[in-house]
C-alpha positions as CSV (number, residue, x, y, z in Angstrom):
1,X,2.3,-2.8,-23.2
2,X,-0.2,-5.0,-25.4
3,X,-4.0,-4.8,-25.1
4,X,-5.7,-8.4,-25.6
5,X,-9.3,-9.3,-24.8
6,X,-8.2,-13.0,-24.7
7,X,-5.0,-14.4,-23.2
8,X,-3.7,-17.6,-21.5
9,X,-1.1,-17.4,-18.5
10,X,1.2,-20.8,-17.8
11,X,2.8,-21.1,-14.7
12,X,4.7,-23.7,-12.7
13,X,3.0,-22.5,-10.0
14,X,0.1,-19.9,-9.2
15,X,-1.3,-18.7,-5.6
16,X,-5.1,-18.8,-5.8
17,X,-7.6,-17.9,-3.9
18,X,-8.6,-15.2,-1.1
19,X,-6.8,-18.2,1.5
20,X,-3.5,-17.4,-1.2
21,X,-3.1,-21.4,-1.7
22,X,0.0,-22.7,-3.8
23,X,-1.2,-24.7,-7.1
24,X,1.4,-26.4,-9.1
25,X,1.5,-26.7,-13.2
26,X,-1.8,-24.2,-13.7
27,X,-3.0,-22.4,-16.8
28,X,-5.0,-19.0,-16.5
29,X,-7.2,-18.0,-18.6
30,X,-8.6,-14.6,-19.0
31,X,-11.0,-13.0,-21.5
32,X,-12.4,-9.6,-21.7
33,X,-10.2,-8.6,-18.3
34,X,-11.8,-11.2,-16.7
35,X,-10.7,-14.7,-15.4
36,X,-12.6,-17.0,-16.4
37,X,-10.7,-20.4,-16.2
38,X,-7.8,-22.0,-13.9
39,X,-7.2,-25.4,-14.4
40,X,-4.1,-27.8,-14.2
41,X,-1.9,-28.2,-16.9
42,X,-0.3,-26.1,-19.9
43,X,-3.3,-24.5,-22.6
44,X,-2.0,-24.3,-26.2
45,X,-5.1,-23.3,-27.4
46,X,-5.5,-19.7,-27.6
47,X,-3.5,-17.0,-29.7
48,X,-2.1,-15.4,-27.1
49,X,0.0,-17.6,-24.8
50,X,2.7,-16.8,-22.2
51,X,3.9,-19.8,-20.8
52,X,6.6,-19.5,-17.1
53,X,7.1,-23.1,-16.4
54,X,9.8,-21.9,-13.6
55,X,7.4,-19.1,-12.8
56,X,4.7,-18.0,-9.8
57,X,1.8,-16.6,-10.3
58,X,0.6,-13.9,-7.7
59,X,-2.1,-11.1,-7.1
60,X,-0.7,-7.7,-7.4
61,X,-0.1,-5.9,-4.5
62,X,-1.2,-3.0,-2.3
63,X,1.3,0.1,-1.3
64,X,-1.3,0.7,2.0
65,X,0.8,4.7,2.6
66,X,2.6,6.4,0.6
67,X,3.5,9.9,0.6
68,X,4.0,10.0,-3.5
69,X,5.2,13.6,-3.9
70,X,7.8,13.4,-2.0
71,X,9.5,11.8,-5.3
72,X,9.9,15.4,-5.9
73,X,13.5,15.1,-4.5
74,X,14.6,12.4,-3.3
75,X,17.3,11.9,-0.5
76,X,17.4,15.6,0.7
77,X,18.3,15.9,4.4
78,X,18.9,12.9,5.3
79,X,20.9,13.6,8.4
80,X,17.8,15.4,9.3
81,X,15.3,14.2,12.6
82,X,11.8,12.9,11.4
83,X,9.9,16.4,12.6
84,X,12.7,19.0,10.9
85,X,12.5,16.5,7.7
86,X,8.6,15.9,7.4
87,X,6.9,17.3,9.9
88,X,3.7,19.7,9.3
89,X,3.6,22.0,8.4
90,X,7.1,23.2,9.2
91,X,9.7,20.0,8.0
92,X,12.0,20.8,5.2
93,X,10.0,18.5,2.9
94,X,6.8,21.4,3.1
95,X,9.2,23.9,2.1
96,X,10.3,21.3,-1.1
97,X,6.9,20.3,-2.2
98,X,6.1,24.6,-2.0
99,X,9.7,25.0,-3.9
100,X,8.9,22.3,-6.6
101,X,5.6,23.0,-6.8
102,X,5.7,22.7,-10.6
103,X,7.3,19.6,-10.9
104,X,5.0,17.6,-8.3
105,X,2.7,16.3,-11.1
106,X,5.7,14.6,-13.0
107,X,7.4,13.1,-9.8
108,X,3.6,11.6,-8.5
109,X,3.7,10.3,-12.3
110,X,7.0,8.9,-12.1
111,X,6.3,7.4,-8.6
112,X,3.0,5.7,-10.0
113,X,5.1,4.4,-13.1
114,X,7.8,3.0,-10.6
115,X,5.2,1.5,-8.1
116,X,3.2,-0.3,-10.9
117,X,6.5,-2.0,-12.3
118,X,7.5,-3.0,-8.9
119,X,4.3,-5.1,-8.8
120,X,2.0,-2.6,-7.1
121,X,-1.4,-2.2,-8.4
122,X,-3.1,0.0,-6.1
123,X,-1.3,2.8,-4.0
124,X,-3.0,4.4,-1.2
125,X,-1.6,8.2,-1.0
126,X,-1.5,10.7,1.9
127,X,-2.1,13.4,-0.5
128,X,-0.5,16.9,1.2
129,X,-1.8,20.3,-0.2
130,X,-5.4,20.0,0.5
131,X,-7.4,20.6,-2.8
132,X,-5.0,22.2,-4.6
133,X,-2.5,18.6,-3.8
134,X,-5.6,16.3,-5.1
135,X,-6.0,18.2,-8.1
136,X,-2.3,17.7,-8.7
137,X,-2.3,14.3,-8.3
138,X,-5.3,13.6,-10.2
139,X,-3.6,14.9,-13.1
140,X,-0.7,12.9,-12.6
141,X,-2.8,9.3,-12.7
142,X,-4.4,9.9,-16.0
143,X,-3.3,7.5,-18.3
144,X,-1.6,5.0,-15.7
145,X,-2.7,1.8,-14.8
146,X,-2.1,2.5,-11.1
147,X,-5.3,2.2,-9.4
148,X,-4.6,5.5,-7.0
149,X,-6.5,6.5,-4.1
150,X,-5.6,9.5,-2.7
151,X,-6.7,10.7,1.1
152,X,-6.9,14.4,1.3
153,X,-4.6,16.0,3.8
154,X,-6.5,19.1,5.3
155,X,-5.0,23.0,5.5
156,X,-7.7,24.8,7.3
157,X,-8.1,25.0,10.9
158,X,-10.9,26.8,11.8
159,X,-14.1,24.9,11.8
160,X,-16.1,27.2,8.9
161,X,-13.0,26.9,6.6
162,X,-12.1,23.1,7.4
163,X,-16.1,22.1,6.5
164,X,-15.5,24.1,3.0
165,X,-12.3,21.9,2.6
166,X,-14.1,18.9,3.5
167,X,-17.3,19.1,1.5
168,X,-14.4,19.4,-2.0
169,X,-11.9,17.0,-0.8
170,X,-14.5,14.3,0.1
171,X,-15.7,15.1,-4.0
172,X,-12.0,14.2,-5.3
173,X,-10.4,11.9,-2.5
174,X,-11.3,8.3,-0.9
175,X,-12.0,10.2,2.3
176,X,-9.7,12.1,4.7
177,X,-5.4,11.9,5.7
178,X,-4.9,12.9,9.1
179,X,-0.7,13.3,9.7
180,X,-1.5,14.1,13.2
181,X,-5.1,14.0,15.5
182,X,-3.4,16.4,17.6
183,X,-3.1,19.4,15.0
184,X,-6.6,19.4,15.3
185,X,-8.9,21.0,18.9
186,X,-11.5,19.2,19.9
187,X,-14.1,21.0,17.4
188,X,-12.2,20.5,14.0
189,X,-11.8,16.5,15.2
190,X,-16.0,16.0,15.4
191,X,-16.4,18.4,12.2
192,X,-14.2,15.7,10.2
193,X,-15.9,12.6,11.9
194,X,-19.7,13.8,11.1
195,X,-18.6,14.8,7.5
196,X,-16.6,11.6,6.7
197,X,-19.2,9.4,8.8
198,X,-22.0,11.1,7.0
199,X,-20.5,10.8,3.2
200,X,-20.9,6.9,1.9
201,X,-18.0,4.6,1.2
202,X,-15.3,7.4,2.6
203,X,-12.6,6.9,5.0
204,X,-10.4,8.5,7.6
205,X,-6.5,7.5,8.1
206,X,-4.4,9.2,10.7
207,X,-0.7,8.8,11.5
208,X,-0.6,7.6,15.3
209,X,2.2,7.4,17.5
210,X,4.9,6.8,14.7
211,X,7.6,8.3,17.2
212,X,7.7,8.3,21.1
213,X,6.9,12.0,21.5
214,X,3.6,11.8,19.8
215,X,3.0,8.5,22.3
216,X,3.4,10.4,25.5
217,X,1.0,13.2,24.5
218,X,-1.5,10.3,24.0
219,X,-2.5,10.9,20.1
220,X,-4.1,6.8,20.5
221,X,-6.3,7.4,22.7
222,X,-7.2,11.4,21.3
223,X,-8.2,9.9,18.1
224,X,-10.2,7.4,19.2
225,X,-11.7,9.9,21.9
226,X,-13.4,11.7,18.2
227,X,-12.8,9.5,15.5
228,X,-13.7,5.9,14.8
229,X,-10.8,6.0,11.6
230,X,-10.8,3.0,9.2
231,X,-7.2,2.6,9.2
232,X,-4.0,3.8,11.8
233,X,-0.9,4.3,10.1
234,X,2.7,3.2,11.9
235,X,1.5,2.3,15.9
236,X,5.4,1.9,16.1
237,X,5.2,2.8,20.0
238,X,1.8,1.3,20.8
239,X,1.6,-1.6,23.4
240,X,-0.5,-4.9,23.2
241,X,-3.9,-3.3,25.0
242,X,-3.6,-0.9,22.0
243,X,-3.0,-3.2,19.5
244,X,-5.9,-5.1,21.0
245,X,-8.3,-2.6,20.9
246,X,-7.8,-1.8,17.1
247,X,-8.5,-5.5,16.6
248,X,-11.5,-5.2,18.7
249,X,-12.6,-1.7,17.1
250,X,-11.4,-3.8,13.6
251,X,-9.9,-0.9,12.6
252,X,-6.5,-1.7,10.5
253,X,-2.9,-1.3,11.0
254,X,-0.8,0.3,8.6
255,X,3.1,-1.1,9.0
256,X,5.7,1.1,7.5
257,X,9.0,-1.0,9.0
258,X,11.9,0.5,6.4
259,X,10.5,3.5,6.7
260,X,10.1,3.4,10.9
261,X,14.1,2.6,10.9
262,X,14.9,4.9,8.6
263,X,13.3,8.1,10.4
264,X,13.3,6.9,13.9
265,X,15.6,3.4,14.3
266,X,12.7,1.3,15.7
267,X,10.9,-1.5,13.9
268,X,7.2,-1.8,14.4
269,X,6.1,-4.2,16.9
270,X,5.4,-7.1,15.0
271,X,5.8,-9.6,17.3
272,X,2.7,-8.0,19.7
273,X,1.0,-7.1,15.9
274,X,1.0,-10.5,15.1
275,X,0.0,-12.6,18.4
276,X,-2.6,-10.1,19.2
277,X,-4.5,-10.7,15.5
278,X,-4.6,-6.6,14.4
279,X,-5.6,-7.0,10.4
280,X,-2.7,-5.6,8.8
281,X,-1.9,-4.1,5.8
282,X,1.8,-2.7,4.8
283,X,3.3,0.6,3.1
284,X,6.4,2.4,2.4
285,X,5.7,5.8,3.5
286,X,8.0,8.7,2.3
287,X,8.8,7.9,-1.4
288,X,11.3,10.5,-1.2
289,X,13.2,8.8,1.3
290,X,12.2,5.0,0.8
291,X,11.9,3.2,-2.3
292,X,8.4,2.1,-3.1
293,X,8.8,-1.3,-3.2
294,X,6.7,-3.2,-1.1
295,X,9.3,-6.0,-1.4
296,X,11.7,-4.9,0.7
297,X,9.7,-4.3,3.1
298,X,8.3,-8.0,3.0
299,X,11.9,-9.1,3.4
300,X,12.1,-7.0,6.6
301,X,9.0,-8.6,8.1
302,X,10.1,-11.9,7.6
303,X,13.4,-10.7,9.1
304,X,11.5,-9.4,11.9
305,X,9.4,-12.0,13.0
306,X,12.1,-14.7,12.5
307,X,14.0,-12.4,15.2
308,X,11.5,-11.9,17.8
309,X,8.9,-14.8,17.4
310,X,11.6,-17.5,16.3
311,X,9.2,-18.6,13.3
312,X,7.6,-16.7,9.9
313,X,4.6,-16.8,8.5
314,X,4.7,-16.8,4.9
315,X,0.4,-16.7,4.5
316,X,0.4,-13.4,6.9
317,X,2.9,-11.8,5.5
318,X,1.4,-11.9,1.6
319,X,-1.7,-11.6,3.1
320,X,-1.2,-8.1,4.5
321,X,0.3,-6.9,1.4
322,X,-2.1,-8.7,-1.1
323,X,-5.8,-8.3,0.5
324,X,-4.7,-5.7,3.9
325,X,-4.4,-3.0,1.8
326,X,-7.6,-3.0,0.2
327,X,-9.8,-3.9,2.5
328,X,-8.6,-1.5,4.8
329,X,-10.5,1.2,2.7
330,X,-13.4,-1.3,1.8
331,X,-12.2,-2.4,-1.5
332,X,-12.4,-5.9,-2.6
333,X,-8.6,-7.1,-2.9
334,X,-7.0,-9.0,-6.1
335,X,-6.7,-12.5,-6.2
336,X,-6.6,-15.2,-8.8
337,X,-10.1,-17.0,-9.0
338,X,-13.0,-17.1,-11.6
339,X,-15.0,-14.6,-11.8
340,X,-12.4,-12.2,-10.6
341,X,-10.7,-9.2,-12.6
342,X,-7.2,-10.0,-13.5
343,X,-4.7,-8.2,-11.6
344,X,-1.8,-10.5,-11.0
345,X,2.4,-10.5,-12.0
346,X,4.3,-13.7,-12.8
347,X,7.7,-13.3,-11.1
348,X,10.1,-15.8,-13.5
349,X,14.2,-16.2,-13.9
350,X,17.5,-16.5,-12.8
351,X,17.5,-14.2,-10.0
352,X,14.4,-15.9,-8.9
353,X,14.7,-19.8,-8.1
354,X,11.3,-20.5,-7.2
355,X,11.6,-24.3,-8.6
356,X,14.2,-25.1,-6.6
357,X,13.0,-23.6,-3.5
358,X,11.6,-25.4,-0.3
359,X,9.3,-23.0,0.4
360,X,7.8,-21.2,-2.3
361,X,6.2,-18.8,-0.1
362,X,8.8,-17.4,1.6
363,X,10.6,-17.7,-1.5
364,X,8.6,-15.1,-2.7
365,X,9.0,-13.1,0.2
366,X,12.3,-13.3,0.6
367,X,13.7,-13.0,-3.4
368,X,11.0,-11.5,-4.8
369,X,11.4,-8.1,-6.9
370,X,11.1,-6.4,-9.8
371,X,13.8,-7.6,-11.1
372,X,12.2,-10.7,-11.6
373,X,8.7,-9.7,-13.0
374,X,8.0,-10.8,-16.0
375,X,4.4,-10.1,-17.0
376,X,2.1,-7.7,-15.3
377,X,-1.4,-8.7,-16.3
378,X,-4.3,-5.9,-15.6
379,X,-7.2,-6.7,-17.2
380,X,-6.6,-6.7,-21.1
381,X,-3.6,-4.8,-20.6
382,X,-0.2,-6.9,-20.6
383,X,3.3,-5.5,-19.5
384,X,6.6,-7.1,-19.8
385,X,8.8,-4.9,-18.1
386,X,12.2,-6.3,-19.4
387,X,11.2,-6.2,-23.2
């Protein structure tokens, strides 16, 4: 990594913009970890150059749920069902995370290391072990460039005990992780909305109907009963009127598709995600059991809607996992403009034919990877991950 307060960035190409629109030939300037010139053409005129001309230019991106300790160990069980492998507070992964309790702050380091190499700026982390599991993984992120934000999975369950747990996980955390509305009774569901609702700037996320089980006992329509959340993770077995109402409610939709075929053998919806108009943002889940590469799963999605809606749509798919993720927990996302802090990757190469290609969007979809990243640009701080 190199530290510069003035750098130039050429590219062949460059998305721009918070509408993500493809530039050809541009130059990027940034100074003092801010951007404060994109023009067309090749600069020469600064020390620091890097110059792509078969490269793309692109905002980091957003891993919207992750479950980051799980790295503890990966692959265990897995000929297990989704409730004996991760369910709470029972699932064989509990009994790991208790097991390897000392080695959780190396794996959530490792995972961060991995995530930000893959591309991913900011991870969004369903943080089990109530204070104790923050504290952990605050540790971990000091001295990465991840930008984490952890939600605060809660232990107690009696209303005195949960409001203790609240008032010091609302201190550490982004707001609150809910794996399930229906662990909670009625009385610990309106103790977490009037703390959350009542603390500025925090969130609520809750897991909701990720397999059919938990759609037949209604979780959807429980949470929403209690809890305005800003963001629903998985909706795997949700219908259109559901999908619907979170657009109308403008709450957003976490999609987790590797990890949804991997526990359960069903793809999110995206067909009914997408003609409905739910904002969407994307995540890979379980990073014990799914690599944290947002990638993949963009290569599924296009996959997916190609299947069932004959057609893909490049913008919405980079759109989810560029701005989604951010704005789901009311930050502002990164994109390449003026004025804006430089978080963006320049994916360049042999495995990466982005000249060549007839759409460059879904190029990127589609072939984009690590493999093929060749700067990470975060302010003043420069990676090259292959050197």
């Amino acid at each position: 990594m190199v530290q510069t307060l003035r750098y130039v960035i050429n590219v062949g190409y460059a998305i721009i913009g918070e509408d993500l629109r493809l530039h050809e030939d541009i130059s990027i300037e940034i100074e003092n970890g801010v951007i404060i010139d994109i023009r067309h053409g090749f600069r020469r005129d600064c020390e620091n150059v890097f110059t792509f001309p078969e490269g793309i230019a692109v905002p980091l991106l957003t891993n919207a749920h992750v479950h980051s300790a799980d790295y503890v160990l990966p692959e265990v069980g897995s000929d297990l069902y989704i409730d004996d492998l991760v369910g709470e507070p029972y699932g064989v992964k509990y009994f790991i995370l208790k097991k390897h309790h000392m080695h959780l702050q190396e794996a959530i380091k490792s995972f961060l290391k991995s995530a930000l190499l893959s591309g991913t700026y900011m991870v969004i982390d369903f943080r089990e072990g109530g204070i104790e599991g923050l504290n952990i993984a605050i540790e971990a992120c000091k001295g990465t460039l991840t930008k984490y934000v952890p939600l605060g999975m809660l232990t107690k369950r009696t209303p005195q005990e949960l409001q203790q747990e609240l008032n010091e996980i609302l201190k550490l955390a982004k707001g609150v992780a809910l794996s399930s509305p229906l662990y909670y009774n009625t009385e610990l569901l309106r103790v977490i909305a009037f703390k959350v609702m009542n603390c500025k700037g925090k969130i609520i996320s809750a897991h909701i109907s990720e397999t059919e089980e938990t759609r037949r006992e209604r979780d959807f329509e429980y949470l929403l009963n209690h809890i305005r959340p800003h963001q629903i993770v998985h909706g795997t077995y949700l219908s259109e009127t559901e999908f619907q109402l979170l657009k109308d409610l403008n709450i957003y939709l976490v999609i987790c598709p590797r990890a949804n075929l991997w526990f359960i053998g069903k793809y999110p919806p995206i067909d009914k995600i997408y003609k409905v108009g739910v904002k969407v943002a994307i995540g890979t889940d379980n990073s014990g059991w799914i690599k944290p590469s947002i990638w993949r799963d963009l290569e599924v999605i296009a996959s997916i809607m190609r299947t069932k809606l004959g057609s893909i749509d490049p913008d919405w798919i980079l759109k989810a996992a560029i701005l989604g993720g951010p704005e789901s927990i009311g930050f502002k996302p990164p994109i390449i403009n003026e004025g804006h802090k430089a978080y963006l990757m320049v994916l360049s190469g042999p495995l990466f034919p982005i000249r060549s290609a007839h759409d460059k969007k879904l190029a990127l979809i589609k072939r984009g990877g690590p493999e093929s990243i060749a700067l990470i640009a975060m302010e003043n701080n420069i990676i090259t991950p292959h050197e």
